[in-house]
C-alpha positions as CSV (number, residue, x, y, z in Angstrom):
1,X,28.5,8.9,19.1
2,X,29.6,5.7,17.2
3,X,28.3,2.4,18.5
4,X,27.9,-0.9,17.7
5,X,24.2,-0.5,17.0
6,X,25.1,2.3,14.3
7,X,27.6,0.3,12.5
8,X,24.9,-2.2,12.3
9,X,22.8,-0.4,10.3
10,X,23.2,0.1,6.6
11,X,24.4,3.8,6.9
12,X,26.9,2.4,9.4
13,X,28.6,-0.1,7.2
14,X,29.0,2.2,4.3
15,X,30.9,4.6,6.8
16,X,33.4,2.2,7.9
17,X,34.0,0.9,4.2
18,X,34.4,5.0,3.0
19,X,36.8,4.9,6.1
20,X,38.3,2.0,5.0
21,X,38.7,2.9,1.4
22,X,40.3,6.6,2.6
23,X,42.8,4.7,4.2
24,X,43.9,2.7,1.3
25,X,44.1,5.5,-1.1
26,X,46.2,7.4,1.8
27,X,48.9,4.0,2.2
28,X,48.6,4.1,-1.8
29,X,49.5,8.0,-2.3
30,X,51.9,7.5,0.6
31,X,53.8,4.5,-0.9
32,X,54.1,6.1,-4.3
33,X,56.2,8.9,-2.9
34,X,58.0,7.2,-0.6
35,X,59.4,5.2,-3.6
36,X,60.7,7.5,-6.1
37,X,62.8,9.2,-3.3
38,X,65.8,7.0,-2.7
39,X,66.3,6.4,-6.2
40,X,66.1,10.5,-7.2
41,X,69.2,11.0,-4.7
42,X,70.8,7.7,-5.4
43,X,71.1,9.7,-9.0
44,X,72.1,13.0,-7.7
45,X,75.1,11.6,-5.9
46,X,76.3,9.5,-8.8
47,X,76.0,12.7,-11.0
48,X,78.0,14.4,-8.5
49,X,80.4,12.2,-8.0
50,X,81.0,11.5,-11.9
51,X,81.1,15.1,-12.4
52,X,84.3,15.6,-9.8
């Protein structure tokens, strides 16, 4: 369906950077709630532990 002819053309490079793009908003979203996680039960077991 996809060859090297297509993403030759000018349709065909604006698919791969839309695919491109998609997949740096998805490691973006990804990463941003990846990160808070840790942290949020690094909390919960201090608050534990203080309150025992």
């Amino acid at each position: 369906m996809y060859t090297a002819r297509f993403f030759s053309t000018t349709l065909g490079r604006a698919a791969l950077i839309s695919i491109a793009a998609m997949a740096a908003l998805n490691v973006a979203v990804l990463t941003q709630q990846l990160g808070p996680a840790p942290q949020a039960a690094a909390y919960t077991a201090v608050a534990a532990s203080e309150a025992a």
